[in-house]
N, C-alpha and C positions, 0 to 999 in steps of 0.2 A: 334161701339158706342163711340163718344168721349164726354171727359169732359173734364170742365177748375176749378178748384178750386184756389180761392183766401185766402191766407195764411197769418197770420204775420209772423214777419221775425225772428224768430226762427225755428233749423230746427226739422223739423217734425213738424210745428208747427199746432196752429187750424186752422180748414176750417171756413172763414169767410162766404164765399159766393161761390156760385158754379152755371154755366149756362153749360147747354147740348146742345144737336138737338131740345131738345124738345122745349127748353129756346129760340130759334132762333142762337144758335154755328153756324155758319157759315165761310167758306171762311182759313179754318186752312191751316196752308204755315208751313213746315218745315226747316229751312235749311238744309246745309251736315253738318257731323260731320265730320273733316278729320282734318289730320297733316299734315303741310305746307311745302314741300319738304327743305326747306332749311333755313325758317325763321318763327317762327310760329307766331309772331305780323303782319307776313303780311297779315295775314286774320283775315276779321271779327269775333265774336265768335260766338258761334251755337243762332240760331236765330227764333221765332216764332212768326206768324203772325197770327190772327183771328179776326172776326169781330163780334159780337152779338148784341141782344137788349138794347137798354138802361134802367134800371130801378131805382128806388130810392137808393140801395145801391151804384152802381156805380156812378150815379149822385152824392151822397152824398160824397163818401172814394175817389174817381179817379179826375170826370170832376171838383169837387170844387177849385181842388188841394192845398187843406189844408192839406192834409198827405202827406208831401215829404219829404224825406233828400232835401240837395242839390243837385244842378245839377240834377234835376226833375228825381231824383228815386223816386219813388213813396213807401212808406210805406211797402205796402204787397207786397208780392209777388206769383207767381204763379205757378200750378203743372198743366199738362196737361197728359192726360188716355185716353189709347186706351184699352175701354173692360176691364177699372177699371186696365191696366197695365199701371204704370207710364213709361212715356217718354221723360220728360221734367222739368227740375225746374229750374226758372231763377228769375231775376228781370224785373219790369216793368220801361219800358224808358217813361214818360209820355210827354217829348217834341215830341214823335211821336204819340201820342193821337188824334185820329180826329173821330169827332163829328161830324153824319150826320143829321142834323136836320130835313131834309123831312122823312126821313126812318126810325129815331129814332132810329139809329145803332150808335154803338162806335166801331171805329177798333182801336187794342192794337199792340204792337212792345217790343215783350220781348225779354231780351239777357241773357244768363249764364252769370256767377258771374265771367268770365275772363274780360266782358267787363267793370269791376268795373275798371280794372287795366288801361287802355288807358283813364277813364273818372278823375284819378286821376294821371298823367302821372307826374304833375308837382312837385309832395310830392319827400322830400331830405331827405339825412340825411347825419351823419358824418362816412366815413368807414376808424374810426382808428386804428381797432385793429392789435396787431405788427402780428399775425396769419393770417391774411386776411379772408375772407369770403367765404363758400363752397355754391355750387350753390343752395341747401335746405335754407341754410339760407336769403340769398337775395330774393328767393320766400315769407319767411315767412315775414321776413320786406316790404315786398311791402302790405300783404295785413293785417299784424299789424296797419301799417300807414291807411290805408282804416279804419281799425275797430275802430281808435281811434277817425278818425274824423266823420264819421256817426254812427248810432247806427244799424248796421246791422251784421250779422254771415256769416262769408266765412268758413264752415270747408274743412280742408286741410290736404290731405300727404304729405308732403313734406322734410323728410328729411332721408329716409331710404326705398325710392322707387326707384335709379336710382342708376347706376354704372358711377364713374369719367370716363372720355378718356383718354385713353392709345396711346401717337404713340410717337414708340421708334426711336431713330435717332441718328447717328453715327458720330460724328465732325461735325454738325452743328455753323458754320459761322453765329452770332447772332450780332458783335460788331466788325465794323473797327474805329481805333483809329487814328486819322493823327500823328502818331508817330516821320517821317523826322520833322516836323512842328512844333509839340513839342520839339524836341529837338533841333534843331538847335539854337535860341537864346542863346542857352549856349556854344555851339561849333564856334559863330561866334561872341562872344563879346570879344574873347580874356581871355577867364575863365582858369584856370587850375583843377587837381585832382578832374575829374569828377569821381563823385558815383552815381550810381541808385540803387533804393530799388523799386521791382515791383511785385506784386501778390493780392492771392486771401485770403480772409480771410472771416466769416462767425459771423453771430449776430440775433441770434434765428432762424427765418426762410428764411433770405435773405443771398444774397452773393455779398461781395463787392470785384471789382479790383483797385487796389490803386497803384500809380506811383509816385514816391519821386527821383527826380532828383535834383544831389547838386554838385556847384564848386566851388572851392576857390581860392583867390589870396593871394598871401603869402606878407607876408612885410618887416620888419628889423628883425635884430637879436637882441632875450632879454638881458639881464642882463646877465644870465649864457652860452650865444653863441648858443641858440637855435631859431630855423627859426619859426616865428609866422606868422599865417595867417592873414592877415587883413579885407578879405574883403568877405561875402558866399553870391552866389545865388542859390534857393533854389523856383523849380517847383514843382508842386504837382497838382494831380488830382486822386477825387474818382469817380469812377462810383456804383451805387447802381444796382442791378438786381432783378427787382420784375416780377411776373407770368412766372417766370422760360429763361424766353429768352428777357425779356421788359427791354434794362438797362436805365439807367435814371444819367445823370453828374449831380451830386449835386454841382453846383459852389460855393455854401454857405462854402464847405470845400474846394477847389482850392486854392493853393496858387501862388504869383508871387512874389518874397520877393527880396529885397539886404539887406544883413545885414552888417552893417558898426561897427568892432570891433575897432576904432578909438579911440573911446572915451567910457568910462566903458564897459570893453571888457568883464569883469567878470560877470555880468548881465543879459547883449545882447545874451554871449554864453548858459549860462543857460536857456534863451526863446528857442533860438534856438534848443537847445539838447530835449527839451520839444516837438516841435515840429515833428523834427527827429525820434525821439521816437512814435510819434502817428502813422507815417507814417508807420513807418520802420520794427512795431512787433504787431502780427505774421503774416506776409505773406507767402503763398505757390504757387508754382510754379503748382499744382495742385488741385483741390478740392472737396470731395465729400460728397453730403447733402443729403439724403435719397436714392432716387431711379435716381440719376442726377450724374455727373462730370461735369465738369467744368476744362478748361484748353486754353492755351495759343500759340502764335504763337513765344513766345519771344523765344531770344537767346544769346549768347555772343555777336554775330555782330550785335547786335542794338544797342551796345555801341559805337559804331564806327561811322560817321557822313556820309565817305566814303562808308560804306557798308550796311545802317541802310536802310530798306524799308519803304516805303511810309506810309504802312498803320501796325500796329498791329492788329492784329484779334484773336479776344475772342471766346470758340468755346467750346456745348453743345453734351456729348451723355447720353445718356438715353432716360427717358421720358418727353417731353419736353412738356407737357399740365399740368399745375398748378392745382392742387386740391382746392386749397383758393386761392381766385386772390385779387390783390389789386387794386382798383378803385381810380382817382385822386377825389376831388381835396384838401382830407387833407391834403396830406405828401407835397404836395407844396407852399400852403398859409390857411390851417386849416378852407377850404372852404368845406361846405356839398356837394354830390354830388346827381341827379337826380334818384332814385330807378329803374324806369322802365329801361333807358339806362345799369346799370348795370347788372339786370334782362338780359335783349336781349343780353346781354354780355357772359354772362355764359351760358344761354342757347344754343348760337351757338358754344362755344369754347367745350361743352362736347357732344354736337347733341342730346340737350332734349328740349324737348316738356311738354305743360303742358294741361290736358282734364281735365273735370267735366265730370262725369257720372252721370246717371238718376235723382238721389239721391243730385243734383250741389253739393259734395265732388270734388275737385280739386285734380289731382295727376300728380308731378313730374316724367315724366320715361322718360326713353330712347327710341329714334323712330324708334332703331331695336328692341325694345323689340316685344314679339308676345305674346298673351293672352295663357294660358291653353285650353279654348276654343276654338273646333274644330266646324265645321261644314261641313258633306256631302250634297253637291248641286245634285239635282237627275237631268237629263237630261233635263226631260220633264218641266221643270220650267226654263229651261236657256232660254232666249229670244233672247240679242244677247252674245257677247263674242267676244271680239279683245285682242289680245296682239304684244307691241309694246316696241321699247325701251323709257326710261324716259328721256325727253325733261326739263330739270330745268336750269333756270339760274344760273351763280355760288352767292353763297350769298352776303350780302352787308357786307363786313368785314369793312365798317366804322365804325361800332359797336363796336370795339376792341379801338377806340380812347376813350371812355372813360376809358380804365386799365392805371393804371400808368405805366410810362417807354415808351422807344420808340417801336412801338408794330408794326414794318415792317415786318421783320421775321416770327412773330406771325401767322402777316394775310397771310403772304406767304402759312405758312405751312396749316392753317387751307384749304387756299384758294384750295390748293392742294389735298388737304383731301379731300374736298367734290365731286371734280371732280371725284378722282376716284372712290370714293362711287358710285355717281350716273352713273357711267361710267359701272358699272358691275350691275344695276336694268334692268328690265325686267318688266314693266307696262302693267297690266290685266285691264282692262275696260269693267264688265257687268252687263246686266240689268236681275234679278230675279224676278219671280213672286212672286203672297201670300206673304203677310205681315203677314200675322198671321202663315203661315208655319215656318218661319226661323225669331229668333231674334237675329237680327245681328247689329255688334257695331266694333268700329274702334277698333283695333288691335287684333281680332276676326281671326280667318283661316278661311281658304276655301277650299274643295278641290273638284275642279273641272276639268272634264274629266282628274282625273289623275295628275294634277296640285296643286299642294300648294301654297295658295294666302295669304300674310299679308293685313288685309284690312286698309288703308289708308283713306279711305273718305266712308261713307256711306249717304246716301240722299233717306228720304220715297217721292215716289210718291202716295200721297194718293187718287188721281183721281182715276189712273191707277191698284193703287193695285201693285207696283213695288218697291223692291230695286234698288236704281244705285249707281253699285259700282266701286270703284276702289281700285288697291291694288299692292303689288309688290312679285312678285315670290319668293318665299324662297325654 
């Protein structure tokens, strides 16, 4: 026995109106419920499809379409019950509303409250905080912004359901520097008593490499028979490193300078020693910021023009997945940047997923996590049963172009991550009888013939009377 109850948009809220079998309910379509092996905006969100009679209330609340936010959500919303058990709460999409005037049926096209997130894709905001953003929270701002601009309720877990990624890595190569390149103009203009000042140094949550290169030319002798310099040149470059491996050349700090002590020498050198100074203190030749180091390829013989390599490389062990990430595009021109993008951001860099269950409550977790809930599948209910290795493409790590900093590295590693995740699944695909024997829901076990299943995707067949599932060995 099913039912559709029409709800306002509070949750638990009142039953407006309610049509059954008896009402003319016909034609109910589930989708699956499942986590998207490597990117979970690449699927639609869970989806319900029904057809019923038309009658005065729906003519009046729905077909008028006078109760709608924008973007044709429709005012109420809907709960659907199998045998008075809910299994469904979403919102109605009323641009898919269609109206059969011979038949005097309406079919409806409802989506969970994930599909609010793509229908408002293009809301920004500014992510300036000097701490960056954990990935609970960019969930919570995405559907902040939703709540502020239509008048509907998304409740939500979202910041103390999922564990950060951990992947520990040993002298990772994050930052080659053209270091011959850099220095040469000072070794080939004729400079003398060259000095370098080079390391790492640290400013709340980030880490900076800073490079102060300085020559002088000497000129007469003073008053009391001592050699004055006349003339410094005076390179310099910072790099910033944000999301732990992202560095980012702040040219705004770069210098290219001659400083000409010719004329008020006393002045010019006071700028200078200023500058010197910014550079010059405190640098370290190693560094370590929580659960990271941070270190260098340098050495005496990069002083040298003769012996100096090509490149400088910058180089990460620890953990090298950022717990708060930074997003552009304030720290480069104090530009908002697009929620959703960041959103798919963090959710591929920690491998979380986000479900509404029955109840549309929204929950951040992790897509190995597995429920408490077990289930034994008895024999006589297995239909069919294949297991297979998991076929996934690797993700779209252009996603990581919106973190700030140069994020090559990044996608490397994640890119590498998921291969071999999915390189060691083992994919169940079966079909269960009785619906009303087994309530079964994504990240649910299974255990069949002897096999422990995570389930990944569940789909009612409500012809048939069938689960179709899918899921990955644990």
């Amino acid at each position: 026995m099913y039912r559709i109850d029409f709800v306002n948009k509070d949750n638990y809220g009142q039953v407006l109106h309610s049509v059954s079998l008896e009402q003319g309910l016909e034609d109910i379509k589930i989708s699956a419920d499942q986590i998207s092996g490597s990117d979970y905006f690449a699927k639609e969100p869970k989806r319900l499809e029904f057809t019923c009679f038309i009658d005065d209330w729906i003519n009046e609340f729905i077909l008028s379409g006078d109760y709608e936010h924008d973007r044709y959500i429709s005012l109420f919303e809907v709960r659907a019950y199998e045998d008075n058990r809910l299994f469904f709460h979403g919102i109605i999409d009323t641009s898919f509303t269609v109206f059969d005037a011979k038949n005097e049926t309406v079919s409806f096209t409802c989506y969970d409250k994930l599909r609010l997130f793509t229908k408002f894709a293009e809301h920004k905001m500014v992510y300036a905080l000097i701490q960056g953003y954990n990935p609970g929270y960019c969930m919570g701002y995405m559907i902040q912004g939703i709540q502020n601009t239509i008048d509907i309720n998304i409740p939500a877990q979202w910041n103390n359901t999922y564990s950060p990624l951990n992947i520990q890595i040993d002298n990772l190569s994050f930052l080659k520097i053209k270091w011959k390149e850099f220095i040469t103009p000072i070794f080939t203009a004729g400079w003398l008593m060259h000095t370098c000042f080079a390391g790492f140094k640290t400013d709340t949550n980030t880490v900076f490499f800073q490079i102060l290169l300085m020559a002088e030319n000497w000129g007469e002798l003073d008053s009391n028979n001592n050699l004055q310099f006349r003339r410094r040149k005076i390179i310099a470059k910072t790099f910033q490193i944000f999301n732990n491996i992202c560095p980012y050349e702040n040219k705004k700090l770069n210098l290219d300078v001659v400083a000409d002590f010719s004329s008020n020498p006393s002045q010019l050198e006071s700028q200078v020693n200023h500058i010197i100074r910014h550079y010059q203190s405190p640098l370290h030749s190693s560094l370590t910021l929580e659960d990271r180091t941070y270190n260098s390829s340098l050495d005496t013989s990069y002083w040298d023009i003769n012996t100096a390599p090509e490149n400088l490389e910058l180089y990460l062990s620890g953990n090298a997945i950022a717990v708060n990430v930074y997003a552009k595009d304030f720290y480069l021109n104090q530009e908002p940047t697009e929620k959703l993008k960041v959103l798919k951001a963090v959710l591929m860099l920690h491998n979380l997923t986000i479900i509404p269950d029955n109840y549309e409550i929204l929950y951040l977790i992790n897509k190995n996590d597995t429920s408490s809930i077990s289930h034994l599948i008895e024999d006589e209910d297995i239909i069919e049963f294949k297991k297979k290795r998991i076929n996934r493409s690797n993700p779209d790590i252009s996603v990581f172009d919106v973190l700030m900093g140069e994020s090559i590295a990044l996608k490397e590693l994640i890119s590498s991550y998921y291969q071999s995740y999915f390189a060691q699944v083992w994919e169940i695909e079966t079909v269960i009888d009785n619906l009303s024997k087994y309530k079964l829901q994504v990240f649910h076990k299974l255990q069949i013939r002897g096999i422990s299943i995570r389930i990944t995707q569940v789909q009612k067949d409500l012809k048939n009377d069938e689960y179709i599932i899918k899921g990955w060995q644990i």
